[in-house]
N, C-alpha and C positions, 0 to 999 in steps of 0.2 A: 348786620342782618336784623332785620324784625318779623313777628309773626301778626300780621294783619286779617283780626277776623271777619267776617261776614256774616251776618244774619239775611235770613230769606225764611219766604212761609211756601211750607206749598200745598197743597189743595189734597185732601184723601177723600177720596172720590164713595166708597162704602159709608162711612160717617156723616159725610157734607159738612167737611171742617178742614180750618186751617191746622196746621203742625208747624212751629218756628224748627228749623234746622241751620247749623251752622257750618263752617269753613275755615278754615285757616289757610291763608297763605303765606308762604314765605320771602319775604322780599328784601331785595338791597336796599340801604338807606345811605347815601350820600353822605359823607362827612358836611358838605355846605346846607343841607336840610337839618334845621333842630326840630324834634318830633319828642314828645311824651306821653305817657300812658290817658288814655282816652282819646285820643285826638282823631279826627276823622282825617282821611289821606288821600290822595287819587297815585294811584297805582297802573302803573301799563308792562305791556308783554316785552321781554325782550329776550334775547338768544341765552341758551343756558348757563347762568355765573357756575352754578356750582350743581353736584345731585339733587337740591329739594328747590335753588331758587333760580326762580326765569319768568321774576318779574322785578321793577324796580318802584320806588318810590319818587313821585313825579311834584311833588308837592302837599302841602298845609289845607285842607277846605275849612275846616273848624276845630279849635282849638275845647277842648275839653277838660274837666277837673280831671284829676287821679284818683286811683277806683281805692 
């Protein structure tokens, strides 16, 4: 399992300004997927592996340094 975050902004409407808010999700990784820390991933829905993951790990987009 990995925890795959997300960054997104979203709009506060009182201000007229952005706010970065983030996400975690929890997903399977494949033992034939190698993945490391930075690395951007494409992730899809699938039926529930376990209580927190019910998504899996679909492949590589960009490969990234470690933080």
């Amino acid at each position: 399992m990995v925890v795959v975050e997300r960054d997104y902004l979203v709009y506060i409407r009182k201000f007229k300004r952005y706010e970065k808010r983030r996400s975690r999700i929890h997903a399977y990784l494949p033992p034939c997927i190698k993945v490391s820390v930075g690395d951007t991933v494409l992730i899809g829905e699938t039926r529930p592996l376990a209580k927190s993951v019910s998504w899996v790990v679909l492949g590589v987009l960009k490969r990234g340094g470690s933080l």
